[in-house]
C-alpha positions in Angstrom: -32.1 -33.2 15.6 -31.6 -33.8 19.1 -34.1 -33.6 22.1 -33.7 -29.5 22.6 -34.1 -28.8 19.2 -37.4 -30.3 19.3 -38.6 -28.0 22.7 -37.4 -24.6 21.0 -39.5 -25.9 17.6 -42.7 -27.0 20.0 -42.5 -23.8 21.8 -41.9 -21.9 18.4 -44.8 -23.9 16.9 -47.0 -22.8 20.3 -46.0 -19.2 20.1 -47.2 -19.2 16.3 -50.2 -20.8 17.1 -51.2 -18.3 19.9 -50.2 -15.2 18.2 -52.0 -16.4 14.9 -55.3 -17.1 17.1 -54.7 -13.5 18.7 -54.0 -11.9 15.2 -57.3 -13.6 13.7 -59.5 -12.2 17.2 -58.5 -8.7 16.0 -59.2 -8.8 12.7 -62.5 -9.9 13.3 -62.6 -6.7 15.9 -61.5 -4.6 13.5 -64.1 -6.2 10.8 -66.9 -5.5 13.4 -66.4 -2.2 14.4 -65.8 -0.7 10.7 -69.3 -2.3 10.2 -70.7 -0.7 13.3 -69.7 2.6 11.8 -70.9 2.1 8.2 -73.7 1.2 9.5 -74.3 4.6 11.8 -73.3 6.6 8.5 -76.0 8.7 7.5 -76.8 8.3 3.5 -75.0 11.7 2.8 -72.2 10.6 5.0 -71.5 7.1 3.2 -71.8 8.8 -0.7 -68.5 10.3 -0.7 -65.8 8.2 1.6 -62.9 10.3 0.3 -64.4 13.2 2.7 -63.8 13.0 6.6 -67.2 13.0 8.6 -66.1 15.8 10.9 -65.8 18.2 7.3 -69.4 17.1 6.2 -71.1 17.9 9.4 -69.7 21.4 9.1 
């Protein structure tokens, strides 16, 4: 393996690293706003989560 091998794996290895970091940030996101909005379900709203919100306002 010679000496530009090595930069495209180190810059391979850098881009998984960041993209891995950024991919764990938006699960946690995602993780945090689905509890924000069981959290603002009413008790009728979070019995049945097979029904859209919208219908059960109606």
């Amino acid at each position: 393996m010679d000496f530009t091998d090595k930069l495209r794996l180190r810059g391979q290895a850098e881009e998984d690293r960041f993209f891995a970091e950024l991919d764990r940030q938006l699960i946690k996101a995602m993780h945090e706003h689905e509890k924000q909005e069981k959290d603002n379900l009413t008790p009728e709203e979070s019995a049945d989560p097979g029904i859209p919100s919208d219908i059960k306002r109606k």
